[in-house]
FIKOLZA-1660 file (N, C-alpha, C; in steps of 0.1 Angstrom, whole numbers, plus 5000, padded with zeros to 4 digits):
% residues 128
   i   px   py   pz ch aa at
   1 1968 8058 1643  A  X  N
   1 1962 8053 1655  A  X CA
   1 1973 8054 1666  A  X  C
   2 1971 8064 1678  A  X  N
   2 1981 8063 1685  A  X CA
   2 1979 8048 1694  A  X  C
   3 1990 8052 1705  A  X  N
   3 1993 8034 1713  A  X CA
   3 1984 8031 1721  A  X  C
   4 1975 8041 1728  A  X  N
   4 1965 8036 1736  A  X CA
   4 1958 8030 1723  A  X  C
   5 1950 8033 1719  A  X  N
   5 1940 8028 1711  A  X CA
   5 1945 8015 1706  A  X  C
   6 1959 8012 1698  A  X  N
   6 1964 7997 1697  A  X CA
   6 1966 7989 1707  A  X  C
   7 1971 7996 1718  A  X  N
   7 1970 7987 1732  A  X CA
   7 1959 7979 1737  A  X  C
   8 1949 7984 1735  A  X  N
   8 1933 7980 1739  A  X CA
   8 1928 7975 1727  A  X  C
   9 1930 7975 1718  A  X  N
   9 1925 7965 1705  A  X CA
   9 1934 7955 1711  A  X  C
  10 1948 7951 1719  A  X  N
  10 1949 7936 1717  A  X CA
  10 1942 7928 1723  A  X  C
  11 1945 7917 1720  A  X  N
  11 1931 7905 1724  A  X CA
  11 1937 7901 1740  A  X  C
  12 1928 7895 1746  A  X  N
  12 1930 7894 1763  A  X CA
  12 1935 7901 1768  A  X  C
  13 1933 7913 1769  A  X  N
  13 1938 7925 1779  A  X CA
  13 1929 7928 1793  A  X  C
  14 1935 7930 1804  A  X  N
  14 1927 7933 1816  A  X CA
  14 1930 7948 1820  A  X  C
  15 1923 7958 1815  A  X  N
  15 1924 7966 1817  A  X CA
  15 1919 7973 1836  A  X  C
  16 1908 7971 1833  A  X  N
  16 1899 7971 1847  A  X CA
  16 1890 7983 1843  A  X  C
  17 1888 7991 1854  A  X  N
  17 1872 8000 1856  A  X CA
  17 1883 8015 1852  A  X  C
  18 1875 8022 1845  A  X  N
  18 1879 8033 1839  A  X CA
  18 1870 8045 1838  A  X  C
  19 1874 8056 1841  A  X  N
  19 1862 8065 1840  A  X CA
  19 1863 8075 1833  A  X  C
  20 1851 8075 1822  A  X  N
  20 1848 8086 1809  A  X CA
  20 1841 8094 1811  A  X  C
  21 1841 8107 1805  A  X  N
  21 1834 8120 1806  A  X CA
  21 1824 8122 1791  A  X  C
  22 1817 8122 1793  A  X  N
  22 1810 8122 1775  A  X CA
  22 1810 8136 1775  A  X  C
  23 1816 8141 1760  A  X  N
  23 1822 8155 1753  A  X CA
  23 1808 8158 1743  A  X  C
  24 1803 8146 1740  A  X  N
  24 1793 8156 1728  A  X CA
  24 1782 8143 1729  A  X  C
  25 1769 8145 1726  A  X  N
  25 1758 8137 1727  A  X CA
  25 1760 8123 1713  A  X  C
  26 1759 8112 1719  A  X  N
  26 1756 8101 1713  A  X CA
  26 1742 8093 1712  A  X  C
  27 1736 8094 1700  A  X  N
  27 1724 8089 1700  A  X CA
  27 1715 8076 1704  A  X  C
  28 1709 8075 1710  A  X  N
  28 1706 8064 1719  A  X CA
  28 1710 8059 1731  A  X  C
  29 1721 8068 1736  A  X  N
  29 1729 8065 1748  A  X CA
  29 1723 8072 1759  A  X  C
  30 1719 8071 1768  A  X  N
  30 1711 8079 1781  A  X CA
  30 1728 8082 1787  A  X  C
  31 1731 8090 1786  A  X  N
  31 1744 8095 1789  A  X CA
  31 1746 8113 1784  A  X  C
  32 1745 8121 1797  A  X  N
  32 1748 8134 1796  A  X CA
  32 1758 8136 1793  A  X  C
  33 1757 8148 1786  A  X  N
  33 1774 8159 1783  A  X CA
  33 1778 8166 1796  A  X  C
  34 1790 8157 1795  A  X  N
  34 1794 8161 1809  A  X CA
  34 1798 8151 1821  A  X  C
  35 1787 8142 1817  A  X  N
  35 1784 8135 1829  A  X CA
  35 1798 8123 1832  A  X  C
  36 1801 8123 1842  A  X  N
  36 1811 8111 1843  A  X CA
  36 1808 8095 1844  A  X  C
  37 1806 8087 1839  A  X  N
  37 1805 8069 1841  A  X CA
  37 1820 8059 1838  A  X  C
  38 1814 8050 1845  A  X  N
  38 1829 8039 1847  A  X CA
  38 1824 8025 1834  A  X  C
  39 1837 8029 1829  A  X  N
  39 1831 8014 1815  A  X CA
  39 1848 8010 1822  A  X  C
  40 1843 7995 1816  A  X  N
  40 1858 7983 1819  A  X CA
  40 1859 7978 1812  A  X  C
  41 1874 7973 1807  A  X  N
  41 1877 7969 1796  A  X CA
  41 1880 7950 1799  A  X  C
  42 1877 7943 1794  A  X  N
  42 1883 7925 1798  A  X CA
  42 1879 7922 1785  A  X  C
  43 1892 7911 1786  A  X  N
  43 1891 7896 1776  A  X CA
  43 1893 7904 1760  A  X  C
  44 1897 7916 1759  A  X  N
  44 1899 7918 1744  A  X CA
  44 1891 7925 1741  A  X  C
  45 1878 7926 1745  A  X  N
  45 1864 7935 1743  A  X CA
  45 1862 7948 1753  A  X  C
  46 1856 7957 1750  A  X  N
  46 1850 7969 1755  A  X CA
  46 1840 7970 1760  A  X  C
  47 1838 7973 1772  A  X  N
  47 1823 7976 1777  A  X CA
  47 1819 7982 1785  A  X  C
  48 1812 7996 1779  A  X  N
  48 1809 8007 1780  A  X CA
  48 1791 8006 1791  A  X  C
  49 1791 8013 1801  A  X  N
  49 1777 8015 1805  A  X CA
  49 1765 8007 1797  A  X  C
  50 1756 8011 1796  A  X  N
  50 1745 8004 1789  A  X CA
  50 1747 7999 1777  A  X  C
  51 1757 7999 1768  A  X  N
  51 1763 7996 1756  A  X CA
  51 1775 7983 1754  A  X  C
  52 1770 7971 1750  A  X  N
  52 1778 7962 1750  A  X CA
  52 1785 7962 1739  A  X  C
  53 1800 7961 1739  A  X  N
  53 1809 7957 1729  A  X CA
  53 1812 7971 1723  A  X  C
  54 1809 7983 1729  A  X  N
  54 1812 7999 1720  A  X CA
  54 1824 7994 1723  A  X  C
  55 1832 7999 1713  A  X  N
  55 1848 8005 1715  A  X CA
  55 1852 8016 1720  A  X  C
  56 1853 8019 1730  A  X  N
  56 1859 8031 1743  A  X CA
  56 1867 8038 1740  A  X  C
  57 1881 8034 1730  A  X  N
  57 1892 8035 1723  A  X CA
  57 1888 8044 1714  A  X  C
  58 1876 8039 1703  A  X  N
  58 1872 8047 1693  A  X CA
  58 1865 8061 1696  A  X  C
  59 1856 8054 1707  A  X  N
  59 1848 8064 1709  A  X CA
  59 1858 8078 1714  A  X  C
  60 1869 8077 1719  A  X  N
  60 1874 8087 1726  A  X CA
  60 1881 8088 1714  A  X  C
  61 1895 8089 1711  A  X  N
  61 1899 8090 1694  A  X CA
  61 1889 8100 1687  A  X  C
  62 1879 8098 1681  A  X  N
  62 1870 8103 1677  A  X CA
  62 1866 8117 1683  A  X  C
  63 1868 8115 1699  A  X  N
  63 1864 8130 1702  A  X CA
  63 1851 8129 1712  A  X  C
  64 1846 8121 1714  A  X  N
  64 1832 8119 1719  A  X CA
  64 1832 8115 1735  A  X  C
  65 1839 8111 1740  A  X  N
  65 1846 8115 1755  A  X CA
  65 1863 8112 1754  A  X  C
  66 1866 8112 1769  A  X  N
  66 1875 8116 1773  A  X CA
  66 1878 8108 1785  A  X  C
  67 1887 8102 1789  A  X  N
  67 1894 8098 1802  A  X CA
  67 1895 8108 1812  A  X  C
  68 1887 8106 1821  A  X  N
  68 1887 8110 1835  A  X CA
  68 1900 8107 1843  A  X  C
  69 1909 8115 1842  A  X  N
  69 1923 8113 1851  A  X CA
  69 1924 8119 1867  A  X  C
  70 1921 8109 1876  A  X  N
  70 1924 8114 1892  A  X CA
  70 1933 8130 1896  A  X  C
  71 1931 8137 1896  A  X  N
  71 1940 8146 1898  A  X CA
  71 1945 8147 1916  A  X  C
  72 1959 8144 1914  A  X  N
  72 1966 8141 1930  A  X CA
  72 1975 8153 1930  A  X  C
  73 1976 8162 1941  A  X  N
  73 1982 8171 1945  A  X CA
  73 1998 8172 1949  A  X  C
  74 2000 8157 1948  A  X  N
  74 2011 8152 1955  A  X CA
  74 2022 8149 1945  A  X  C
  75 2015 8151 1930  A  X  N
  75 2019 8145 1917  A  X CA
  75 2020 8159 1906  A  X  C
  76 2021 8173 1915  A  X  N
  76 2027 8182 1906  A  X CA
  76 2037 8183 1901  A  X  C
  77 2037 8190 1887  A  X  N
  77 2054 8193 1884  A  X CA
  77 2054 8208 1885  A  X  C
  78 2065 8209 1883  A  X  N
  78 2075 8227 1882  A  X CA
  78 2065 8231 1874  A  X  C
  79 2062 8250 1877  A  X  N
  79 2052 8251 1873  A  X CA
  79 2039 8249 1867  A  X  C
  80 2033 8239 1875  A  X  N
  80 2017 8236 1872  A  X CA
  80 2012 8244 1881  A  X  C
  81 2000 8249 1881  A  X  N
  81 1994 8256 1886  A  X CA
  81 1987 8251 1894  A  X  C
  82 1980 8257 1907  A  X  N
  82 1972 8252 1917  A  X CA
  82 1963 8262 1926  A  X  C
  83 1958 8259 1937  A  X  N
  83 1946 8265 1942  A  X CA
  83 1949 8265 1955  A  X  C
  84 1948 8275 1967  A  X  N
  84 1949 8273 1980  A  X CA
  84 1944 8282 1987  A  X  C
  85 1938 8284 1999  A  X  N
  85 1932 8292 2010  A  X CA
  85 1943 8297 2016  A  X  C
  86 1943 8311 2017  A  X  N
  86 1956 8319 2024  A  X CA
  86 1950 8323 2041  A  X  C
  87 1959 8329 2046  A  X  N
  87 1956 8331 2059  A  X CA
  87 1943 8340 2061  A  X  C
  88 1935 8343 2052  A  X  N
  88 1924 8355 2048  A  X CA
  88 1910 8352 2041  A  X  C
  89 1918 8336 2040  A  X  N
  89 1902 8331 2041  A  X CA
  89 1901 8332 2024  A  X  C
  90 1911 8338 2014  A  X  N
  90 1915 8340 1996  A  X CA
  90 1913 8325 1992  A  X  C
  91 1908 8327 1986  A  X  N
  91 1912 8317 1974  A  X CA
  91 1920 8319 1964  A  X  C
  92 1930 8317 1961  A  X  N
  92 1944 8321 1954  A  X CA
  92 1952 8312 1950  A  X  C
  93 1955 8313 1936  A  X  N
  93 1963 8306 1924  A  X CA
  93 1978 8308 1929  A  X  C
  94 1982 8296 1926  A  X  N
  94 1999 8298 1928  A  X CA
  94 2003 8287 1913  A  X  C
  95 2023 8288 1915  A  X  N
  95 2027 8276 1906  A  X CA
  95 2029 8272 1915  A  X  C
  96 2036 8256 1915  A  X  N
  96 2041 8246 1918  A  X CA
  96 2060 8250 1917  A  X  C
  97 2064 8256 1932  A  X  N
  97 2079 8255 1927  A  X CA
  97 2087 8248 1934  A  X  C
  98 2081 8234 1940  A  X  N
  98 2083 8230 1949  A  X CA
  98 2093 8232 1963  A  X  C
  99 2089 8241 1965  A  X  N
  99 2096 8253 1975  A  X CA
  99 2089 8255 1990  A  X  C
 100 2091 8256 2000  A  X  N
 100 2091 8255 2012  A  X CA
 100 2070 8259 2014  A  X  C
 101 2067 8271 2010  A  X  N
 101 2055 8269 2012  A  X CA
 101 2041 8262 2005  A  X  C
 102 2052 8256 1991  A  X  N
 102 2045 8246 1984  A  X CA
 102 2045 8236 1996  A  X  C
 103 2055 8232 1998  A  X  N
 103 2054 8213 2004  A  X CA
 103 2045 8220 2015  A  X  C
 104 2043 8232 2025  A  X  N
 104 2036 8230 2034  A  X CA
 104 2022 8231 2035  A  X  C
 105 2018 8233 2020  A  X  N
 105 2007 8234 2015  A  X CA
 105 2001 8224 2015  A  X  C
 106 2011 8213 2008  A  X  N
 106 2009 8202 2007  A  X CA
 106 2010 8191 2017  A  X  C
 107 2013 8193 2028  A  X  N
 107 2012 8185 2041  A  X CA
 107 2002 8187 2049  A  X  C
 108 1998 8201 2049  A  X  N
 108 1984 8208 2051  A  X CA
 108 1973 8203 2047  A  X  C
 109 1973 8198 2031  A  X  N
 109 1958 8198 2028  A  X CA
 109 1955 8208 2020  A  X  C
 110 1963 8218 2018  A  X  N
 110 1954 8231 2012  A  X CA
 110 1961 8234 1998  A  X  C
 111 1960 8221 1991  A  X  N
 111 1962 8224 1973  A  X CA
 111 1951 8218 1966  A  X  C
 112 1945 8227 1960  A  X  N
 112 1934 8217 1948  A  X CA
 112 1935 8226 1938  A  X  C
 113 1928 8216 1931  A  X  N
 113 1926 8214 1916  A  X CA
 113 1923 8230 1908  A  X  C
 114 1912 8234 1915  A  X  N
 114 1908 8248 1911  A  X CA
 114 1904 8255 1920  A  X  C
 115 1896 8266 1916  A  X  N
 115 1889 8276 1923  A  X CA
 115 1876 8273 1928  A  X  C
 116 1875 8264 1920  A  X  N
 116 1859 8262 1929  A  X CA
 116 1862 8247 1939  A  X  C
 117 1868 8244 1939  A  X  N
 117 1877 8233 1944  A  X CA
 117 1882 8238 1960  A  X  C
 118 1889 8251 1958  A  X  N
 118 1895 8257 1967  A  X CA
 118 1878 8262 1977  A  X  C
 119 1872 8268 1969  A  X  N
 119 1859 8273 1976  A  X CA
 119 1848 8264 1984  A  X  C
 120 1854 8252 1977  A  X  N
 120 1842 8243 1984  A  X CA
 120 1846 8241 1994  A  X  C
 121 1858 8237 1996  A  X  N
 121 1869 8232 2009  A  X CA
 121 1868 8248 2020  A  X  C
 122 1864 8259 2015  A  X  N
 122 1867 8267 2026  A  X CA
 122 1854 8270 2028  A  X  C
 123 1844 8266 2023  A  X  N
 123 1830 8268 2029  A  X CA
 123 1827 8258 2038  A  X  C
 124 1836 8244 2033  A  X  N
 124 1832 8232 2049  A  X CA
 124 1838 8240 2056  A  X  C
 125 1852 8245 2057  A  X  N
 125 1857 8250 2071  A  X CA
 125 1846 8260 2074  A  X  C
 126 1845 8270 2071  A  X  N
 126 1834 8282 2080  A  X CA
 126 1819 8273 2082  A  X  C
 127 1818 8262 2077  A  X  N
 127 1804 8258 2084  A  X CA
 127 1807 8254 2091  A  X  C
 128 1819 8245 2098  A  X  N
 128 1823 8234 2106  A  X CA
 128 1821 8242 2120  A  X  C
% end
């Protein structure tokens, strides 16, 4: 059992609001593959969307979702990859070398996550 999972079995823990991605269908749960919901953890117990007392821990462990991690642009390392609008209107992959037109990428506004990420952001600019 790794340490998240023992962490959150201890008793009186305040975790707070957390957001899971369901990876594969669970039966009786009105919850899409795919879909993202916020479960929170208090007092030692688990509690998941319409499901009182599931274990969130287990459930993910097992494989059946996944933690939704914020992705911040500002929180790249060396070589991670990323996404940006070039003078041409591209949508175009770079690394992270944190090097002069990285940071001005990133003062700009113009690093995301992916490609469709990058495209959404350059379709508000041409409608704006």
């Amino acid at each position: 059992m790794n340490m998240m999972v023992l962490k959150l079995l201890e008793k009186n823990i305040e975790v707070g609001n957390m957001k899971y991605k369901l990876l594969k269908p669970i039966k009786g749960l009105d919850w899409k593959v795919g879909e993202e919901k916020e479960a929170s953890r208090r007092d030692g117990g688990i509690y998941a969307m319409e499901i009182r007392g599931v274990d969130i821990a287990l459930l993910e462990h097992c494989g059946f979702i996944e933690e939704v991690k914020e992705w911040k642009a500002d929180e790249l390392n060396l070589d991670d990859e990323y996404w940006f609008i070039d003078d041409f209107g591209l949508c175009k992959s770079s690394i992270w070398y944190n090097d002069d037109p990285d940071k001005f990428r990133l003062k700009t506004n113009n690093i995301f996550q992916s490609e469709a990420d990058a495209e959404k952001r350059l379709k508000e600019i041409m409608e704006s």
